[in-house]
SETIBA-980646 format. One record per residue (C-alpha): chain; z, x, y; residue in one letter. Coordinates in pm, 1 decimal, always signed. Layout:
residues N
- A; Z; X; Y; a
...
//
This chain:
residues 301
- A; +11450.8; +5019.1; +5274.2; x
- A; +11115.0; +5183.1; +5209.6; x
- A; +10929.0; +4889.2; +5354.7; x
- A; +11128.1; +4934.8; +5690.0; x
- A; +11070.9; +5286.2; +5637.3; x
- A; +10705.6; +5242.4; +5635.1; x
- A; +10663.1; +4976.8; +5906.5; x
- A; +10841.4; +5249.5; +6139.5; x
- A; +10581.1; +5501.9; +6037.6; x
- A; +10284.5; +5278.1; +6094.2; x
- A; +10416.5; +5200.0; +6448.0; x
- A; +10455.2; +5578.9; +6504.8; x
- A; +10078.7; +5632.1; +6378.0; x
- A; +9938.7; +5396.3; +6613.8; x
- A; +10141.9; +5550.4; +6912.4; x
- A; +10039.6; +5908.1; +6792.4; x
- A; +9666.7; +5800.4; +6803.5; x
- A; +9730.1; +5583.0; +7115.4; x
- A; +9825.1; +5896.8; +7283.1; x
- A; +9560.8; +6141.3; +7154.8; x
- A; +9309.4; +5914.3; +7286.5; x
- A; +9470.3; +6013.6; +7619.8; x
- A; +9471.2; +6344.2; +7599.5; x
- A; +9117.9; +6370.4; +7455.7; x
- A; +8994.6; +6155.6; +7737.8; x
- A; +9163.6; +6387.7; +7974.2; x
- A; +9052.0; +6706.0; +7819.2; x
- A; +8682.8; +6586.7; +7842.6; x
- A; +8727.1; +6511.8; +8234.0; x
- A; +8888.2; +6834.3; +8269.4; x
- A; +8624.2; +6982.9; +8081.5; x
- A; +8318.3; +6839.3; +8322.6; x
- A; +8551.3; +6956.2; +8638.3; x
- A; +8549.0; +7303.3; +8543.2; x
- A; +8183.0; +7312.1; +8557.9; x
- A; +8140.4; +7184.8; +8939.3; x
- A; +8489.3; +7385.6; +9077.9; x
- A; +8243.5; +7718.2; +8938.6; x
- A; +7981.8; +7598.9; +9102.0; x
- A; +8173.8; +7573.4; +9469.6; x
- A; +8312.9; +7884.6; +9408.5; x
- A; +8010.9; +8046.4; +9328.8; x
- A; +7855.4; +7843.5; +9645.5; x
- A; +8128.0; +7964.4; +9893.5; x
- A; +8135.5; +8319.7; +9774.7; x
- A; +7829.1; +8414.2; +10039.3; x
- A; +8044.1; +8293.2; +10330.0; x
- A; +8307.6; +8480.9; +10176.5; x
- A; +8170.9; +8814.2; +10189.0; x
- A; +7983.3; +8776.0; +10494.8; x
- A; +8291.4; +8658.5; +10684.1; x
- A; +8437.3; +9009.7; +10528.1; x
- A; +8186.2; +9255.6; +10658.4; x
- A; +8174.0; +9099.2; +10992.8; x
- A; +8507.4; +9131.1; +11001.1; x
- A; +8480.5; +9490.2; +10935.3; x
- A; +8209.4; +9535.1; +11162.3; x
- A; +8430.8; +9417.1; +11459.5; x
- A; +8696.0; +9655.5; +11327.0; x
- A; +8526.4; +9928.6; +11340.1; x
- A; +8426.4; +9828.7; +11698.4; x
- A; +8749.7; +9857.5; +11831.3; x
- A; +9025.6; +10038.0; +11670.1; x
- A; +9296.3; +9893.3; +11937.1; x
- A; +9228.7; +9552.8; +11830.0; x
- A; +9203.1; +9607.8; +11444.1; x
- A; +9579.9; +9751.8; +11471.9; x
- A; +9701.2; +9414.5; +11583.7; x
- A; +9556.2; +9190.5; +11357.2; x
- A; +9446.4; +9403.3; +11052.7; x
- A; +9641.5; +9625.9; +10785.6; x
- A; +10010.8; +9568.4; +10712.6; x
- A; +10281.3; +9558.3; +10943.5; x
- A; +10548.9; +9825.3; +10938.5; x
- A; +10863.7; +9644.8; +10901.3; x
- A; +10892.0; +9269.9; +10844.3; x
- A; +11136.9; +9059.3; +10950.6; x
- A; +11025.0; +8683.5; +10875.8; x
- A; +10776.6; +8638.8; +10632.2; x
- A; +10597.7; +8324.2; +10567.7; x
- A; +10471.9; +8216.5; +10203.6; x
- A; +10186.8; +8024.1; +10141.1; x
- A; +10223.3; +7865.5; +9802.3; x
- A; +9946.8; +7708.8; +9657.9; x
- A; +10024.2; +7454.3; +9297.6; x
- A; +9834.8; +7120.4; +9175.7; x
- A; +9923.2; +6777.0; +9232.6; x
- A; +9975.7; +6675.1; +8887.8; x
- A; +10101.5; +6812.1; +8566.7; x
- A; +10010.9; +6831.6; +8237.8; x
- A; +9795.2; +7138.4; +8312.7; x
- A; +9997.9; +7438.6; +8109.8; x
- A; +10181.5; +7690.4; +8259.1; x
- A; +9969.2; +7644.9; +8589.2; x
- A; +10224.3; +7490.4; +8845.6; x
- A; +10558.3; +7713.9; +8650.8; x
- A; +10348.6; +8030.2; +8654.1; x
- A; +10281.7; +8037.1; +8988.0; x
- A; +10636.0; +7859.9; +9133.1; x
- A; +10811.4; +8143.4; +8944.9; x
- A; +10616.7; +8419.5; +9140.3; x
- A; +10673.8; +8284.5; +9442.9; x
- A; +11027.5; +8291.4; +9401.7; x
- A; +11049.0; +8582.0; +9246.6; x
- A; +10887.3; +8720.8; +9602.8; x
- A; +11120.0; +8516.0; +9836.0; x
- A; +11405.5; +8682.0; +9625.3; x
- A; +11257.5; +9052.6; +9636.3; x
- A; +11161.0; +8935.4; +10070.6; x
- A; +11541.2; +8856.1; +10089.5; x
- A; +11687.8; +9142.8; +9924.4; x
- A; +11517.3; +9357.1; +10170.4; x
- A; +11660.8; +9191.9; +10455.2; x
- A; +11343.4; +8913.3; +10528.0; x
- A; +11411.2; +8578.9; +10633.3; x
- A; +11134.0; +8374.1; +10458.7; x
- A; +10971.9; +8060.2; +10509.7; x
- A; +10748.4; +7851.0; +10278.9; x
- A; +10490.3; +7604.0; +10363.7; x
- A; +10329.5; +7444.1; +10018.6; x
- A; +9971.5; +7282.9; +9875.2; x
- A; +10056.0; +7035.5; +9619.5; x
- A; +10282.5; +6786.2; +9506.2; x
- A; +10436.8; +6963.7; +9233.6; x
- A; +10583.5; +7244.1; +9485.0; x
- A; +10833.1; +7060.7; +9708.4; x
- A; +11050.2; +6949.2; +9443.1; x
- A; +11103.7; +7266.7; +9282.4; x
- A; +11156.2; +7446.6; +9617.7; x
- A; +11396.1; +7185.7; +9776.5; x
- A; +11627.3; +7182.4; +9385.7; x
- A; +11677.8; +7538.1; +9452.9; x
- A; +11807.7; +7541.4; +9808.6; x
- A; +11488.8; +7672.3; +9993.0; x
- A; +11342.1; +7438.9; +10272.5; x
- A; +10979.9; +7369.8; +10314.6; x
- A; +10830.4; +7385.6; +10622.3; x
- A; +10506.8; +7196.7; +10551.1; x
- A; +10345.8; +7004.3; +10229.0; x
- A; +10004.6; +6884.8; +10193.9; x
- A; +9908.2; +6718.6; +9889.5; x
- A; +9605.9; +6504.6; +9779.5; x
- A; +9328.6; +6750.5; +9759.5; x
- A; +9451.6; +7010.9; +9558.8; x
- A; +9182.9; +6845.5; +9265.3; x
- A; +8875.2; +6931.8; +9471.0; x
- A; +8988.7; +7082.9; +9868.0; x
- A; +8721.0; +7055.3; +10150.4; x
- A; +8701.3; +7297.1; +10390.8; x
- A; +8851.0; +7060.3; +10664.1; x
- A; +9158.5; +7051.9; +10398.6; x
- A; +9183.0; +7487.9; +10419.0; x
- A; +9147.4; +7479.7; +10786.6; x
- A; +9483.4; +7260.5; +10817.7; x
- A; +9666.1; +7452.6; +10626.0; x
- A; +9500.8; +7726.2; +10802.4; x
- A; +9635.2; +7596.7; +11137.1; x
- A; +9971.7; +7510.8; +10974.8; x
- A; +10027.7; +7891.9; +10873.9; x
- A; +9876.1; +8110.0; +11139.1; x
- A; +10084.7; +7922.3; +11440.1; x
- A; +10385.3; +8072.7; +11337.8; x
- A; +10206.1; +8439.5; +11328.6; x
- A; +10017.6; +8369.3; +11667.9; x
- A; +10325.4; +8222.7; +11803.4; x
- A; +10542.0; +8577.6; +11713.3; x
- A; +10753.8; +8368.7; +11456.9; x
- A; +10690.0; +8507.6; +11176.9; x
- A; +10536.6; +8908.7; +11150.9; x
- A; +10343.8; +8876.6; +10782.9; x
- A; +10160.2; +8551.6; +10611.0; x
- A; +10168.1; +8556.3; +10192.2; x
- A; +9972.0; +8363.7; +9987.4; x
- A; +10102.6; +8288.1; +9603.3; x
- A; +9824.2; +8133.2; +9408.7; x
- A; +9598.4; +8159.1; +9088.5; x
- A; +9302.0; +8398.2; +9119.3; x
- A; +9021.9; +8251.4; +8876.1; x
- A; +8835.9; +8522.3; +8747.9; x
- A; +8636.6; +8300.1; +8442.3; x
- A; +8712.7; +8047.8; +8227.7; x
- A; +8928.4; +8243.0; +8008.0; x
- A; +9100.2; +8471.1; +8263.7; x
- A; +9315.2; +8332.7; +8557.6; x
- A; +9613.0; +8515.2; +8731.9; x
- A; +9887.0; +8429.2; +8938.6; x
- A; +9853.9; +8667.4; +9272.5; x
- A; +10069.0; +8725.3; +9591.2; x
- A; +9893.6; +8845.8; +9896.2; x
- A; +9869.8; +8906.6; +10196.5; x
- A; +9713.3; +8679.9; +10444.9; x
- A; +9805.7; +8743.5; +10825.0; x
- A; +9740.8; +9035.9; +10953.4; x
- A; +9383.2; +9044.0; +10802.3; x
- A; +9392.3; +9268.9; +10529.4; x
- A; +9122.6; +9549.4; +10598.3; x
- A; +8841.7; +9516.8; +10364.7; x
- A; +8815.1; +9876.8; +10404.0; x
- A; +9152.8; +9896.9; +10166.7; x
- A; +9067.5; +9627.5; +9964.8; x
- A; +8921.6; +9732.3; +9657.4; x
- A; +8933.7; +9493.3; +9479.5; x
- A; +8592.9; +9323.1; +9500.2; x
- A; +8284.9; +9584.1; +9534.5; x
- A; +8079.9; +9325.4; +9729.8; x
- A; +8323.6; +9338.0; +10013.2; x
- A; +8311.2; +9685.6; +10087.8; x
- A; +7889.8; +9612.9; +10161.1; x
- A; +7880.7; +9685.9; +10483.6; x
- A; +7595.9; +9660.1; +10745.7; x
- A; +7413.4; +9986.3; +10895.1; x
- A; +7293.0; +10139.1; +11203.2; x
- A; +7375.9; +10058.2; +11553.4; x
- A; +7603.1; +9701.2; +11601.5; x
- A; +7628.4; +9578.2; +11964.3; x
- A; +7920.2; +9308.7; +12042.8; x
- A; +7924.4; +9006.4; +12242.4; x
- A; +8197.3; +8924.1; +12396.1; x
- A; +8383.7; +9243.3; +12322.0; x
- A; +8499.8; +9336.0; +12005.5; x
- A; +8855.1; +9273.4; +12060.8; x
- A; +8773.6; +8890.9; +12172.5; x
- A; +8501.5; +8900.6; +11919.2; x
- A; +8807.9; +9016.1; +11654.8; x
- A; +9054.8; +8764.2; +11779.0; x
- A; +8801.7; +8456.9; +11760.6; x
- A; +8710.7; +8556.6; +11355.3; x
- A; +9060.9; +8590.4; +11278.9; x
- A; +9103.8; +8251.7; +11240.7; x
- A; +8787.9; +8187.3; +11038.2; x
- A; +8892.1; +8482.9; +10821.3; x
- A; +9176.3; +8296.9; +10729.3; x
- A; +9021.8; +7981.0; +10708.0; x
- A; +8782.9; +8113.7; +10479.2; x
- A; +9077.3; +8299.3; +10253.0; x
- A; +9244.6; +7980.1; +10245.2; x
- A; +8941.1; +7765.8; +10125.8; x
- A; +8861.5; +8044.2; +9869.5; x
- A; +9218.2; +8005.5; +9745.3; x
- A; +9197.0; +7661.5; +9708.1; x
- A; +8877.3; +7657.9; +9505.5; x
- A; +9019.1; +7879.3; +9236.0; x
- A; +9338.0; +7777.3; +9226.7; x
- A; +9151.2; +7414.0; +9173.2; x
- A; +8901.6; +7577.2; +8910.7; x
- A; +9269.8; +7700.4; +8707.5; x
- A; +9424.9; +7403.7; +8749.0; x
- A; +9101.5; +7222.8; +8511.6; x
- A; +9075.2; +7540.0; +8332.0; x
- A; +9451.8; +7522.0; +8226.4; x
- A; +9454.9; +7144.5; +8171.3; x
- A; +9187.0; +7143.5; +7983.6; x
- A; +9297.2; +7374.7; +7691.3; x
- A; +9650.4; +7224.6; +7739.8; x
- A; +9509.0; +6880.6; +7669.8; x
- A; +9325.2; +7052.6; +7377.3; x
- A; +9576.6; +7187.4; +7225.4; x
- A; +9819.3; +6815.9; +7254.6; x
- A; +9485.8; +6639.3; +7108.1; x
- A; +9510.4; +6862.3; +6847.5; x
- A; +9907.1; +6848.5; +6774.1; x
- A; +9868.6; +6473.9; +6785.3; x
- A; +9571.6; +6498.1; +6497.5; x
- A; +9846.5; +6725.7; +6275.2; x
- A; +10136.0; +6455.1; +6361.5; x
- A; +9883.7; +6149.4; +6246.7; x
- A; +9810.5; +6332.8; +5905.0; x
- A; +10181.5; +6437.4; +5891.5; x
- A; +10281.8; +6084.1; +5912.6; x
- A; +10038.4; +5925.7; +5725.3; x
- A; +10127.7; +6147.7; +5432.3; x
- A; +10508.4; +6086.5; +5478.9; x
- A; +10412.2; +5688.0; +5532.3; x
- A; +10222.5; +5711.8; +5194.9; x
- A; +10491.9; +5874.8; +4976.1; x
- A; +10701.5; +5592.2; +5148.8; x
- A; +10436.2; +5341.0; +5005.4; x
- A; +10442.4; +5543.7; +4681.8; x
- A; +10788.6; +5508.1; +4637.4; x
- A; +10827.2; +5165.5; +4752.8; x
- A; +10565.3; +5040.8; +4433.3; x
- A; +10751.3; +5305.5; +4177.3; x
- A; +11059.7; +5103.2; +4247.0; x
- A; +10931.6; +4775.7; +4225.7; x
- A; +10737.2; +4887.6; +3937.1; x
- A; +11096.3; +5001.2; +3782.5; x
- A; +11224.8; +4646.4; +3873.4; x
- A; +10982.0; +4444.0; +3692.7; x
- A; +11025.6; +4708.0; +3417.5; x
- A; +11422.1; +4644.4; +3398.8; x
- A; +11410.7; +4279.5; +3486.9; x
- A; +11120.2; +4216.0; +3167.1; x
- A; +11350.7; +4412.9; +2923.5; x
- A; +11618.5; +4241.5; +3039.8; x
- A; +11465.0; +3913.5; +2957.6; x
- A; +11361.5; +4041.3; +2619.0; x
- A; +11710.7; +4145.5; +2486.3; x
- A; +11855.8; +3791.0; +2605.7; x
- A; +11567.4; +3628.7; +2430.2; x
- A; +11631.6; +3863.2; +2144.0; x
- A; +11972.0; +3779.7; +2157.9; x
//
């Protein structure tokens, strides 16, 4: 019994270690990710900006034009949600954390009378959306890991034709806003109409805006209606950076904390697998004990 017992825990030991060699592996790659997704943020965060006070400029150009395509629209009818996950798991409460805030909008869009539609970025979101009865309109998946700019301008295209189109009156966005490497949240915001960055307070840089006289050409209106789309572009791509730099970030301290569960399982077994061992001698120490004194009293005998 105890040697079965034993073989069972060796088996278990090697799978335990089998695994944690996994999970370190993966925690290292995650690890070396997290450095370059910083480093495109950091490298996109000029365009960023720049985009934003141009964008402003033009505004402030024409007020007529602004109206249409910046601030937030009166009363919505059809909203669409942009929901932005990772491709693959094992990453935390990344892909859940985000997935429950975007339903938690669609139910709060509903409940005030908005029809909503969904288009997603990565694998892990069509699932969850089609088990609970809500149709996707669009999926893209494959470059949630590390997105190119080609990658934000199709889903760029995919979610401002319905706005351009009359569709739909107000574009979301649900993804993770990375703020370090120890601080990520889940946000929902607003993409379509452009948000004015003079509302926006929520990044100082934005609000930098240029001074003196600004002369258009074409007019600001066309000028307005041609950077919309490279506004959004930009948004997207930015959103697809961090959510990329959370998505390492989380699977890299999930993957350190399983490498570390695994190490407490290992000594956990071993120890069991030893008293096993321990026991397993005590009784055949007791056997040779009771068999010898058992020979004894029939020689005696």
């Amino acid at each position: 019994m105890a040697g079965g017992q034993e073989r069972v825990l060796k088996r278990r030991i090697k799978s335990v270690q089998a695994t944690r060699k996994i999970t370190k592996a993966m925690e290292l790659i995650a690890a070396s990710q997290i450095q370059r997704a910083q480093g495109r943020i950091a490298a996109n965060r000029p365009y960023k900006e720049g985009m934003a006070r141009i964008v402003l400029e033009t505004a402030k150009g024409d007020s007529r034009a602004s109206k249409k395509l910046l601030g937030t629209p009166e009363k919505v009818e059809t909203a669409l949600i942009l929901v932005i996950v990772g491709d693959r798991g094992l990453s935390g409460a990344y892909n859940s954390s985000v997935l429950r805030a975007a339903e938690r909008l669609i139910i709060e869009l509903n409940a005030s009378s908005t029809t909503t539609r969904v288009i997603v970025v990565g694998k892990k979101a069509g699932p969850y959306f089609r088990f609970r009865g809500q149709d996707v309109e669009s999926s893209f998946q494959g470059f949630a890991d590390r997105p190119s700019f080609s990658d934000a301008r199709e889903v760029a295209a995919a979610a401002a034709a319905p706005f351009v189109n009359g569709d739909v009156d107000q574009v979301m966005m649900v993804s993770t806003r990375f703020h370090s490497a120890g601080s990520q949240k889940v946000e929902a915001r607003q993409l379509l109409p452009l948000v004015d960055p003079r509302s926006e307070g929520e990044e100082e840089e934005t609000t930098h805006v240029l001074t003196g006289y600004t002369e258009f050409e074409p007019e600001a209106e066309a000028l307005l209606t041609e950077l919309a789309p490279k506004a959004l572009e930009s948004e997207i791509f930015s959103a697809l950076l961090e959510g990329s730099a959370s998505f390492h970030t989380s699977q890299q301290r999930a993957m350190a904390a399983a490498t570390e569960n695994a190490d407490e399982l290992s000594q956990s077994l071993a120890r069991i697998m030893n008293r096993a061992r321990q026991d397993s001698i005590t009784t055949e120490i007791m056997e040779i004990v009771g068999g010898a004194e058992a020979l004894r009293q029939k020689k005696g005998a």
